[in-house]
N, C-alpha and C positions, 0 to 999 in steps of 0.2 A: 301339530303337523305343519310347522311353518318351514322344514329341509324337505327335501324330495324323500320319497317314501317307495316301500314297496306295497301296492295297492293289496296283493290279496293277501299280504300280510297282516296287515291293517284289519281287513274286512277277518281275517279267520280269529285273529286276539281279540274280536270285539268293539278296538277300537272306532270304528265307523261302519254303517250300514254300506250295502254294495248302492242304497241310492243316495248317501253321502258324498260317498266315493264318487259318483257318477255327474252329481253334479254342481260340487262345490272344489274338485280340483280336476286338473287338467294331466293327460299325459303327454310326460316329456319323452318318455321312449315307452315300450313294452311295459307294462305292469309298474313302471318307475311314473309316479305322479308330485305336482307341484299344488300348490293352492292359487284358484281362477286369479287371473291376474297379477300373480306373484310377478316381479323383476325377473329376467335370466341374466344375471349376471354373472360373471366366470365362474365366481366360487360356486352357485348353484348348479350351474352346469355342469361342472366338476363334480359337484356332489352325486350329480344325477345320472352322470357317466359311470361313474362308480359301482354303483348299484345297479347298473344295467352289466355292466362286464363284473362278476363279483370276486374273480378272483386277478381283475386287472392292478397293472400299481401305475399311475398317476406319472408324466414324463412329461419333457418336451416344455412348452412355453407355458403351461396350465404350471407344472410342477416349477418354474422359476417362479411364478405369480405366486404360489404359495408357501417360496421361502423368501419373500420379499421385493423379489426385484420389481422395477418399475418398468413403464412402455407399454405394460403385455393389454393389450386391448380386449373388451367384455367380448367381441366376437370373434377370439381366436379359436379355432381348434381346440379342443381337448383329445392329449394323445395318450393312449394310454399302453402298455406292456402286456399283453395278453393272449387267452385264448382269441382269435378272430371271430366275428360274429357279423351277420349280414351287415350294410353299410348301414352310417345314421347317419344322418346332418350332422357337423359340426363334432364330429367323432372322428378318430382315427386312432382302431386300434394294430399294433403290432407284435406278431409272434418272433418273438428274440428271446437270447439266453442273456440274461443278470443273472450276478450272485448276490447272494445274501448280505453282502456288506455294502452294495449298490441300493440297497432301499430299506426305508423304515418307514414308522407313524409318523403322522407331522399333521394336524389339524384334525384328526379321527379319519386319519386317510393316509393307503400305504403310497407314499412319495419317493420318487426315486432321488438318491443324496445329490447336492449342488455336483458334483464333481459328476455322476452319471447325466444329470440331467445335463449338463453344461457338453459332453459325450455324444449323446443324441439331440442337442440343439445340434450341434457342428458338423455331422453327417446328414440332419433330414432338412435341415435348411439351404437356399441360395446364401452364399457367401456375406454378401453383405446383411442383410436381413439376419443371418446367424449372428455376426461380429452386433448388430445393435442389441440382439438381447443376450449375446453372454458379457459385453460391459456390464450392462445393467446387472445380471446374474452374480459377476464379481466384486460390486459393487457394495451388494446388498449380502453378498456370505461368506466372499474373502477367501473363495479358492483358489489353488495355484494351478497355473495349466500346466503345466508340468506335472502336476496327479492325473489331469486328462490324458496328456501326451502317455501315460504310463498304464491308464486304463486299457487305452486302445491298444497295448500290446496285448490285451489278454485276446482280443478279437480282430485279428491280422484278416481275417478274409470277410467280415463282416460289411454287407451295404452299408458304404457314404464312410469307411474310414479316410481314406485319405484326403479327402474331401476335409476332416477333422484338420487331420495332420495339416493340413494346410491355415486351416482358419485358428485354429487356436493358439499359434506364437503370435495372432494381433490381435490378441485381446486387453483389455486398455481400462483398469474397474474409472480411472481416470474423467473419463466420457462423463458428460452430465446432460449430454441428450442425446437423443436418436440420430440429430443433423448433426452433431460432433463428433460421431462415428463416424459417419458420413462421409466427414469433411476431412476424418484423419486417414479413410481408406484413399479418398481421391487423390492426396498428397501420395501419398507408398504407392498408387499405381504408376500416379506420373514419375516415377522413380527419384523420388524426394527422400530423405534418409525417415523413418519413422519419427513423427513429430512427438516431443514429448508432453505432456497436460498437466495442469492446472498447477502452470511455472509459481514457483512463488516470489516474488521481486518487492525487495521495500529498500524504502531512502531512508531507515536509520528512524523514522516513527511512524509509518505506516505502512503494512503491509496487504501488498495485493494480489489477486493471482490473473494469468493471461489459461483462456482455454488450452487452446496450445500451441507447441511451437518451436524451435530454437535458441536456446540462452546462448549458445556463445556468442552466433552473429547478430542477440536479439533483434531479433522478427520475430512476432507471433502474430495467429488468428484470431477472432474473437466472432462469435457466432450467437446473433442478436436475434432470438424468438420477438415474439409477437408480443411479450410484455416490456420487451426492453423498451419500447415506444407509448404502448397503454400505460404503463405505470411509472407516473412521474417523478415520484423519488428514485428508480430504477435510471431513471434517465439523467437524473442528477447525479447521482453517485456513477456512471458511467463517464460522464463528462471530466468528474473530479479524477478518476482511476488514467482516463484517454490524457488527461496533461501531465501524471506525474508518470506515465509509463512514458511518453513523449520525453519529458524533461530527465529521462534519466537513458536516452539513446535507444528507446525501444520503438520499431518501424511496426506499428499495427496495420491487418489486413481485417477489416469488421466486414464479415460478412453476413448476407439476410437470403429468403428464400429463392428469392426473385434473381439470383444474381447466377449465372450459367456455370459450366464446368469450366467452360474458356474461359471465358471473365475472370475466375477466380484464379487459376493457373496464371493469369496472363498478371495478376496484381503479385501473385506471389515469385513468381521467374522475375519481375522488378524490383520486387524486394532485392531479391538474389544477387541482382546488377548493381545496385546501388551500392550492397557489403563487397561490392566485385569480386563476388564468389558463384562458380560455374560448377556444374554438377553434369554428370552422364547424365541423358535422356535418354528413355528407349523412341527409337524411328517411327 
């Protein structure tokens, strides 16, 4: 009994007495129980969601988590496709219409396909927070949005499509973090042409890549988490990458957390000056 369970299911096949039951696991919803102290981590919670909505199918940032992608944090939401049932923490189910080629099994659980799921990221999410997990979502399963863009005809009056239609021509499997989505949304709003990722540039024996950026006027960004500094080889191969991308005319903009929207605008409108190359700005 180490997945979430249905308690009086349990108790009527024998498996555990109702004073087992009672006080050697704990419930996570209605009749849906864990073992005392178990972890909740997504996939338990997922599981547990499940079983509490039985004829729900699994969506939204739980179902990217469970075809791989990366980002999706142990305390996200679990959304699922369903009958509606009173509220739970950490639940959010929705009664909508999927068809049958929108979900299947995928871990002993009906999951909605990257291409739906990646559908209902981009309608129930704020824009940005959508765009970091369907990178990741793309990433990790290699869908085309343009299957999205396609879906969403079948449901033209559906809450939060155009919301979609909006978000999913910036999706980018590209991204190799949450801040590099980030960083490539802030460029497209300050009306900067969409930056392209993880440029490939070599001098003829080694090759390396810039997050992202502009190859014609090479400029690019490079966006330094919290290991680029903890981890010393990380910083040596950094150094090595910053002089041969330098020695071969490429203007780096390394940015870190601390660094403001202005700041980083203000380093890359210099870049800009420098190739003396001027772009519309919106007012």
């Amino acid at each position: 009994m180490s997945r979430p369970f249905i308690g009086s299911t349990a108790v009527a096949s024998g498996l555990l007495t109702r004073g087992q039951l009672r006080w050697n696991y704990t419930a996570i919803h209605p009749d849906v129980y864990i073992p005392n102290g178990s972890e909740r981590t997504l996939d338990v919670r997922t599981r547990a969601a499940a079983l509490w909505v039985p004829d729900g199918i699994i969506t939204g940032r739980a179902a990217a988590a469970l075809h791989g992608a990366s980002w999706v944090g142990p305390a996200t939401p679990v959304e699922l496709i369903g009958h509606a049932r009173r509220r739970r923490p950490g639940v959010i189910v929705r009664e909508e219409r999927i068809g049958p080629d929108e979900f299947g099994p995928l871990a002993d659980l009906a999951v909605t396909t990257p291409v739906r799921t990646a559908l209902d990221l981009a309608r129930h999410l704020p824009r940005d927070e959508a765009i970091t997990n369907l990178d990741a979502l793309a990433a990790a399963t290699g869908f085309e949005p343009a299957a999205v863009l396609s879906l969403a005809d079948r449901y033209p009056g559906a809450r939060g499509i155009q919301r979609a239609r909006t978000a999913v021509p910036l999706i980018d499997a590209g991204a190799q973090s949450p801040r590099e989505s980030w960083l490539r949304l802030l460029l497209i709003d300050a009306g900067y042409p969409c930056p392209v990722t993880q440029i490939s540039v070599s001098d003829g024996y080694t090759t390396v890549f810039v997050d992202l950026g502009w190859d014609e006027p090479k400029i690019g960004l490079e966006y330094e988490g919290a290991h680029h500094q903890s981890d010393r080889g990380q910083h040596v191969r950094d150094i090595s990458r910053y002089d041969m991308l330098e020695a071969m005319g490429w203007l780096i903009i390394r940015v870190v957390k601390e660094h403001s929207r202005a700041y980083i605008l203000h380093r890359v409108d210099d870049a800009f000056t420098r190739r003396r190359l001027s772009l519309p700005r919106p007012a």
